[in-house]
N, C-alpha and C positions, 0 to 999 in steps of 0.2 A: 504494500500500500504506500504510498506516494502522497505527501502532504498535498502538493496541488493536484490531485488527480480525487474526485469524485467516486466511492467505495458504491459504486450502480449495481442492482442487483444484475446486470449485464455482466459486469466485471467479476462481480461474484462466482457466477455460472461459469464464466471463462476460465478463472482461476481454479475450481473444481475440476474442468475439465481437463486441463494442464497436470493432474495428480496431487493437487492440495487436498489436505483433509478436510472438509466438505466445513468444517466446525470455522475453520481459521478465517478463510473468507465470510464465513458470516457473521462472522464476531467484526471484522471490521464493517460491514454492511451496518451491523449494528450501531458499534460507535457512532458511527457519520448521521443515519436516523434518529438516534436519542442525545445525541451532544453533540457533536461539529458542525452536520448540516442541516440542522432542524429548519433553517429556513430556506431550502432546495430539498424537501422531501419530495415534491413530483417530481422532480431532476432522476432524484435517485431507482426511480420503478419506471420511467418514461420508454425507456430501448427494452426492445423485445430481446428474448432470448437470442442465440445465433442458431439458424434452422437446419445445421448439421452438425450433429453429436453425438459419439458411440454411442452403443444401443443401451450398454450399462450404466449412463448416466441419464436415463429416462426417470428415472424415479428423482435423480436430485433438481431435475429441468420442472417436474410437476411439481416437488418441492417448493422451489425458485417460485415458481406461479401461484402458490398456493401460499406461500407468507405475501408478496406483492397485494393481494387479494385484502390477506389478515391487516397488515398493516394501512394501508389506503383507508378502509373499514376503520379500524379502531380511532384512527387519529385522524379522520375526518377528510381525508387526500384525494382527489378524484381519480379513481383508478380508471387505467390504459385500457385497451380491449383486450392487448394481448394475453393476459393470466385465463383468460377467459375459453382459449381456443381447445377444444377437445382433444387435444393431440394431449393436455395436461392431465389428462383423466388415465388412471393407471389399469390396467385390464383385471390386475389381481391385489387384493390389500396390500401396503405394505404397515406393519408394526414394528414400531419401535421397538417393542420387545416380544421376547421369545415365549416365556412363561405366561402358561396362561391366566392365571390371575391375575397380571400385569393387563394382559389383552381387553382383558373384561371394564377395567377403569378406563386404560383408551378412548375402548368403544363410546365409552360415556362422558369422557373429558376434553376428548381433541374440539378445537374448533370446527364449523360448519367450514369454512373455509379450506381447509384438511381433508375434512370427512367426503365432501363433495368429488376429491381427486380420487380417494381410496387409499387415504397416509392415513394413520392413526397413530397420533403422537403425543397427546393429550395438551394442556391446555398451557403450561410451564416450561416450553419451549422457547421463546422469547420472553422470557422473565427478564425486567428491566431495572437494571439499578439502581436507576434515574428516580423512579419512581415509588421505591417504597416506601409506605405510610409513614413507619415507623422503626428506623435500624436499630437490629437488634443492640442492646447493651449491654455488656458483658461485664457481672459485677462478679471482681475481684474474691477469690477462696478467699474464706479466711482459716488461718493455720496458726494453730497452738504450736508456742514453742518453750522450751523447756523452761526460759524463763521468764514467763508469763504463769507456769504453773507453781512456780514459787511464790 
């Protein structure tokens, strides 16, 4: 990521498809959304995918289109058309996780925006820093010591 270069979910996909871990590019997509570029958020979902990508990054391209969606939605953005295109829609579930009582919260947790493509990821996937009500506090143990027992 490039201080003057734009963290686009475009760029994101591309970096994914390059062999980055899928996480790293969208942690910076992230930053730029909830702290750097909060005021070019449609900047950042504007460019469509790139419409050739091996076939095992179809699940992170519906991904891609499927936060674009979630984010637009949440924070009030005018979403593009292109998240919207059926080619985003996955033929077979995918879940986050393996076990199935995991599966069973998914199913009930993930966003509509998620559920609609057939990702099931639940609802804590874009959890935002930025915005929690109340950071936690962490009050200090207290430890007897020997001479305090005296």
């Amino acid at each position: 990521m490039y201080l003057n270069q734009l963290q686009t979910m475009r760029r994101t996909f591309e970096e994914m498809c390059q062999g980055q871990n899928p996480w790293l590019p969208l942690g910076n997509f992230m930053n730029d959304w909830y702290a750097y570029q909060v005021d070019r958020r449609a900047d950042l979902v504007a460019d469509p995918l790139p419409e050739l990508y091996r076939a095992e990054m179809q699940r992170w391209a519906a991904f891609c289109a499927a936060a674009v969606e979630w984010f637009c939605h949440r924070y009030d953005v005018s979403c593009p058309d292109w998240p919207m295109a059926p080619t985003y829609v996955l033929a077979e579930p995918w879940f986050f996780h393996e076990r199935e009582k995991l599966r069973q919260q998914l199913l009930t947790t993930t966003p509509d925006a998620f559920r609609r493509r057939n990702i099931y990821c639940g609802d804590r996937v874009f959890r935002n820093k930025y915005e929690i009500p109340h950071p936690i506090q962490l009050v200090p143990a207290q430890r007897s010591t020997a001479r305090e027992a005296l």
